[in-house]
N, C-alpha and C positions, 0 to 999 in steps of 0.2 A: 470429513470433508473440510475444504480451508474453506473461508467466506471472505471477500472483499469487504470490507465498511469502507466508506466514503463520506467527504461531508461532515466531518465531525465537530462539533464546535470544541475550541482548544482548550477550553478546562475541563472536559471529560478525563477520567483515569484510566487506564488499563482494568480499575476496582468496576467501575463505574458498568464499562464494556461485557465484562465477564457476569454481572449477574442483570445484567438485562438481556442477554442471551442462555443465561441457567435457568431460564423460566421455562426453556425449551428443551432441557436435557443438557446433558452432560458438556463441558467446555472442559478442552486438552491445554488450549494456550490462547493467550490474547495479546498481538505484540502492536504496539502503537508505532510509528515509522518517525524517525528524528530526522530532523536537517543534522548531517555532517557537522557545520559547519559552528551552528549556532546552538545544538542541542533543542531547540525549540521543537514543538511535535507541528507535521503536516499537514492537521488534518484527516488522515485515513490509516487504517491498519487492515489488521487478518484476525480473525477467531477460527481457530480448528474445532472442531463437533468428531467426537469417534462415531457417532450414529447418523449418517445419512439423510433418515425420513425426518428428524428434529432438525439437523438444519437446513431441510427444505423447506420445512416449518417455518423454521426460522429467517428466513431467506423471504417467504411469502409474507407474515406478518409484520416486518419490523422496515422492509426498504417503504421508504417514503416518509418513516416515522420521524414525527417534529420532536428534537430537542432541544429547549431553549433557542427556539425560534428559526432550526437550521432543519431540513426535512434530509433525514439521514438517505446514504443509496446502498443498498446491499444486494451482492449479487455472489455467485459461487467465483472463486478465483481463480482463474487462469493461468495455467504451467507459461511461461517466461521461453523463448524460445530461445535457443543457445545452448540449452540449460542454466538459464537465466544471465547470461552474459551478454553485456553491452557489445553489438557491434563497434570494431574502433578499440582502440585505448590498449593496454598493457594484456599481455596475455602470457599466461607461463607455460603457453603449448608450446613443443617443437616449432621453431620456426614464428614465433606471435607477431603481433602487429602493435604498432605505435602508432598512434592519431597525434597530429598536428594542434585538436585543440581549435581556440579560435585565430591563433596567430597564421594567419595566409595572407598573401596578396590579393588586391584587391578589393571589392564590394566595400560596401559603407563603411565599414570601421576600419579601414585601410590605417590607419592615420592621417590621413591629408586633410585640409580645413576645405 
């Protein structure tokens, strides 16, 4: 089962995430989520669990749990719909789609003073 974590205070490790969830059986992967941009982490990642009933375990004992002062959220993770593709933007389908982005006319950030 994949798990959402959320809420993470940012000096947690991947080390850190993986055996506070081995307490509950078995962990396949633990991926933190990077800004692009900056490298810096989000905030929230995923742990995969191969056994179901442990990370419902898991899932029940640990959302809400305070570390370092931040009350973690854990919930099961939700399939992305698309197949996790952003509406908009580049696509290598037949045929794809290109988004504009924020350059448009009008509305606030038009450029105008």
């Amino acid at each position: 089962m994949k798990i959402f974590v959320a809420s993470l205070p940012f000096k947690l490790e991947e080390n850190d995430i993986r055996e506070t969830f081995e307490e509950y059986g078995e962990v396949s992967s633990v991926k933190l989520v990077l800004d692009k941009e900056t490298g810096r982490k989000k905030g929230f990642g995923f742990v995969e669990m191969p056994d179901d009933e442990q990370a419902k375990k898991a899932i029940e004992d640990l959302n809400g749990l305070e570390i370092f002062g931040r009350a973690i959220a854990v919930t099961q993770a939700e399939e992305k719909p698309n197949g996790g593709r952003r509406p908009g933007g580049f696509s290598n389908d037949r045929g794809g789609s290109f988004s504009k982005g924020g350059y448009q006319k009008g509305g606030r950030d038009s450029g105008s003073y």
